[in-house]
C-alpha positions, 0 to 999 in steps of 0.5 A: 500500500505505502509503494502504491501511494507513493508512487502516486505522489501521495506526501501525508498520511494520517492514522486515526489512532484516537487512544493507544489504550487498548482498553479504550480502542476495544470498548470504542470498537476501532479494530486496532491495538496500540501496538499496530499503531506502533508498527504502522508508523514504524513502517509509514518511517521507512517512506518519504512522507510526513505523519500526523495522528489523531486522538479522540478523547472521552471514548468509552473507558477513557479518562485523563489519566488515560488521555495522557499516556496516550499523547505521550506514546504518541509523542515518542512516535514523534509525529509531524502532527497531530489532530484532537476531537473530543468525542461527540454521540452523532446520530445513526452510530453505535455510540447513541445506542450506547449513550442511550442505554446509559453505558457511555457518558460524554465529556461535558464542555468543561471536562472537554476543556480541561482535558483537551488543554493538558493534551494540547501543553504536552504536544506543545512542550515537545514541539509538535504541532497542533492543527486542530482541536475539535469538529470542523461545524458543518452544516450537520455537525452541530447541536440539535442536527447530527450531534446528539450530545458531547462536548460540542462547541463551535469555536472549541480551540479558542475555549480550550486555548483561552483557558491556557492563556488564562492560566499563564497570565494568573501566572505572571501576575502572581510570579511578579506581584501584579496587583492594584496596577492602574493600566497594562498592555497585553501585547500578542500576534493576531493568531492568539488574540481571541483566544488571549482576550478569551470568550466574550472577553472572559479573561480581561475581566477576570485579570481585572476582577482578580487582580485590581487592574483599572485598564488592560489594553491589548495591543496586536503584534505581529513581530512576537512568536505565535504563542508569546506575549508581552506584558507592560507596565510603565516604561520600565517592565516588560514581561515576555512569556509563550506557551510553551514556557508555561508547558515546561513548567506545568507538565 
């Protein structure tokens, strides 16, 4: 199969591997083991073409412990990408009938979050890309159509990146006694803006609430790496802080 596609110019192949426990994969009916997912990307190596993996999360039997044991021997693969869904119950599938019976429960929105953010830290402390977090909504993936429960958001990327960005910029102010300041500026590359600001402009007002601070401005700054942002107060103080140095401290 591999000789077929490269023969015809194929250069990216992604495998749905959605858990490497074996316990998830055999409840979530998959038909396949982690280790045949080892062995696919051994041998996917030996051609010249790039790899990305995708990881469902919440199956039946999962849980967090679960989720990351499974990034992380995804992470040993070390992919050139990878894809996360958490799992929703569409319609006409064997998981409604499931879900139906009572014998499997969704993540909620919130559980989702969480999850999704801790999975998401560690591909990032280990340089491999993210290029997407949750269902693409189309015009039948979306609550009430297609989607009969789950976590479904339509913007799930922004929630689960904007409770990351959340928690760096507590802890920049807790790490360098911001409190009570009259005004601050939040510079951030346009990529990371929204999810910066965060939902509905969640996070400046919990900065604001939190930490007493009269003003935050946000400032768009396209010379910043996409994941960094600067902090500054007055003239004097300017505090540099990415994602990924977040990740090196909480994973």
């Amino acid at each position: 199969i591999m000789e077929f596609l490269q023969e015809y110019g194929v250069s990216i192949i992604e495998l749905g591997v959605q858990s490497m426990d074996d316990e998830v994969l055999n409840a979530s009916g998959r038909g396949h083991t982690s280790q045949e997912v080892k062995k696919a990307v051994q041998l996917i190596r030996q051609f010249q073409v790039q790899i990305g993996l995708q990881l469902m999360l919440g199956l039946p039997k999962d849980n967090l412990s679960k989720a990351e044991s499974s990034a992380e021997e995804c992470i040993r693969l070390k992919p050139d990408f990878v894809r996360i869904y958490p799992t929703l119950v569409i319609k006409d599938t064997p998981l409604e009938s499931m879900w139906r019976e009572g014998r499997y429960h969704p993540l909620s929105l919130e559980e989702a979050i969480a999850m999704s953010k801790r999975i998401l830290l560690k591909f990032v402390k280990n340089d491999i890309p993210v290029i997407r977090i949750g269902l693409q909504p189309t015009e039948n993936i979306l609550e009430g159509k297609d989607v009969i429960s789950g976590p479904f958001h339509p913007a799930f990327r922004q929630c689960v990146e904007a409770q990351i960005y959340r928690d760096m910029l507590e802890k920049v102010c807790q790490d360098y006694g911001i409190y009570g300041i009259k005004k601050v500026e939040i510079e951030i590359h346009d990529r990371y803006l929204s999810s910066l600001v965060g939902i509905r402009r969640s996070n400046i007002e919990f900065l604001s609430q939190k930490y007493k601070i009269a003003a935050i401005r946000i400032l768009r700054n396209n010379s910043l790496r996409n994941t960094e942002f600067r902090l500054n107060i007055g003239r004097d103080m300017k505090i540099h802080y990415d994602m990924k140095k977040y990740a090196e401290h909480v994973m």
